[in-house]
N, C-alpha and C positions, 0 to 999 in steps of 0.2 A: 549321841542319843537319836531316837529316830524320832521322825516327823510326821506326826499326824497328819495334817493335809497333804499327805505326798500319800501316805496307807489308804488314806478318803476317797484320793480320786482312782486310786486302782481299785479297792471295793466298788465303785458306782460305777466305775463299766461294768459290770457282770449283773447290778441289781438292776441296770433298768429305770425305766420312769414308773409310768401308771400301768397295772396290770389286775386283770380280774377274769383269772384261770382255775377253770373250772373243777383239775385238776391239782390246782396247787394247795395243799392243806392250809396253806398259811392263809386261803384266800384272797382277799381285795389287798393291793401293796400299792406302795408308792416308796420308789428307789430303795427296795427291799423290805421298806417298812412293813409289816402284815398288821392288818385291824386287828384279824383273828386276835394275835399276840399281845400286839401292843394298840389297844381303843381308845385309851386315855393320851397315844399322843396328839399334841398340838395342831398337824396338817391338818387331819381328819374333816375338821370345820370348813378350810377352805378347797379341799377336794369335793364334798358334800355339795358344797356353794358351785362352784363350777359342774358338777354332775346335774344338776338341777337344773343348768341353764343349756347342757346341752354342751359345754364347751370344752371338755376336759381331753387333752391330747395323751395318748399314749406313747408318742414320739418326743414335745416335746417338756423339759423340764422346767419349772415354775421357780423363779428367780426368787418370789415373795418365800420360799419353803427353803432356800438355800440354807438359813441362818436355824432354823428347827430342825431338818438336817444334818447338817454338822453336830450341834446337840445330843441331839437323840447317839448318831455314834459316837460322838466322844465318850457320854456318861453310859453307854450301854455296853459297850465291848473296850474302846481305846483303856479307859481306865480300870476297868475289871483285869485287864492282860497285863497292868500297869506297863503299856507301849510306850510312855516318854522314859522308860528305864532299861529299854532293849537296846541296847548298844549298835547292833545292825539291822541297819533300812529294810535289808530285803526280808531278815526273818521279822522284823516284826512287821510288817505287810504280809508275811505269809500267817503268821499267828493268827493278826488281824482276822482277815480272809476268812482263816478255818472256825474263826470264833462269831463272825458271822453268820459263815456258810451252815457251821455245824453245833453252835453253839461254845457259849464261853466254858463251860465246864467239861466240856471235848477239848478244847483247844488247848485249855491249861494241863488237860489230864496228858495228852499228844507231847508238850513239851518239858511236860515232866520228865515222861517216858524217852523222848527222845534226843535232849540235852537243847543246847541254848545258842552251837553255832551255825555256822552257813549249811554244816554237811546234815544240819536237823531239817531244813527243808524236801531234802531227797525223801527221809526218811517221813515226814510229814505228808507226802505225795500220795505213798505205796499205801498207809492206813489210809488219808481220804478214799482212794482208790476201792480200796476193799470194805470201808463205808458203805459208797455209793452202790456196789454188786448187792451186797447183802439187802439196803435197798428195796432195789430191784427188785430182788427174789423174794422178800416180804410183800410186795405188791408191785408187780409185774404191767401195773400203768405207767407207773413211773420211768420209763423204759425211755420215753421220751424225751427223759431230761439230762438223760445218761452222757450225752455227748461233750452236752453244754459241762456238766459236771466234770469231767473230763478234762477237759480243756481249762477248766477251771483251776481243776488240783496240780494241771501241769501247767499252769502260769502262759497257758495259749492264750491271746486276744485273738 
């Protein structure tokens, strides 16, 4: 069975700490988290509290948010994808990932579509991929993020 805290920590390289991109729909985030989406999570109070004072880093992450964190992904995506019943690590970190990156109801529709072994990641790739173009081409600001996206669908750090 695959292992939550091993999917966790390869999701949070790609989400990041504090961010507030002006650009980004989701708006104000915290390790992917977006206000926009989700207002009523937990951090918000003490991101708020350190924005106030002036101290809020974007570089680094807040040890006190570690255990709200995990939370929030367990109950948000881990469990939605039901990831403690994916047999292999790396697809269910790539489920994960896409159920993040693109939503849980993308991800499960992805692995519907594209079966439940190793060779479903390739296939998982090529729709992010053609996701993220389309995109793009819907709004052609987004151009920016294209790379990172990229890199992302193809498991690049």
């Amino acid at each position: 069975m695959a292992d939550f805290d091993r999917a966790l920590q390869y999701v949070l390289r790609w989400e990041g700490v504090y961010s507030l991109d002006p650009d980004d729909p989701g708006g104000e985030t915290y390790c992917g988290i977006s206000r926009k989406n989700w207002p009523d999570w937990i951090g918000w109070d003490k991101i708020d509290a350190l924005k106030a004072k002036g101290i809020l880093s974007t570089k680094i992450p807040l040890p006190e948010l570690a255990e709200s964190v995990w939370d929030f992904y367990h109950t948000q995506f881990w469990a939605c994808i039901d990831g403690d019943h994916i047999e292999d690590q790396e697809v269910a970190e790539y489920v994960f990932d896409t159920a993040v990156n693109l939503g849980v109801v993308k991800a499960l529709k992805m692995l519907a579509l594209c079966g439940n072994d190793v060779s479903v990641i390739r296939d998982m790739i090529d729709w992010r991929l053609d996701y993220y173009i389309d995109k793009v081409c819907e709004k052609p600001a987004k151009v920016k993020y294209l790379n990172g996206w990229r890199n992302r669908a193809r498991r690049k750090v």
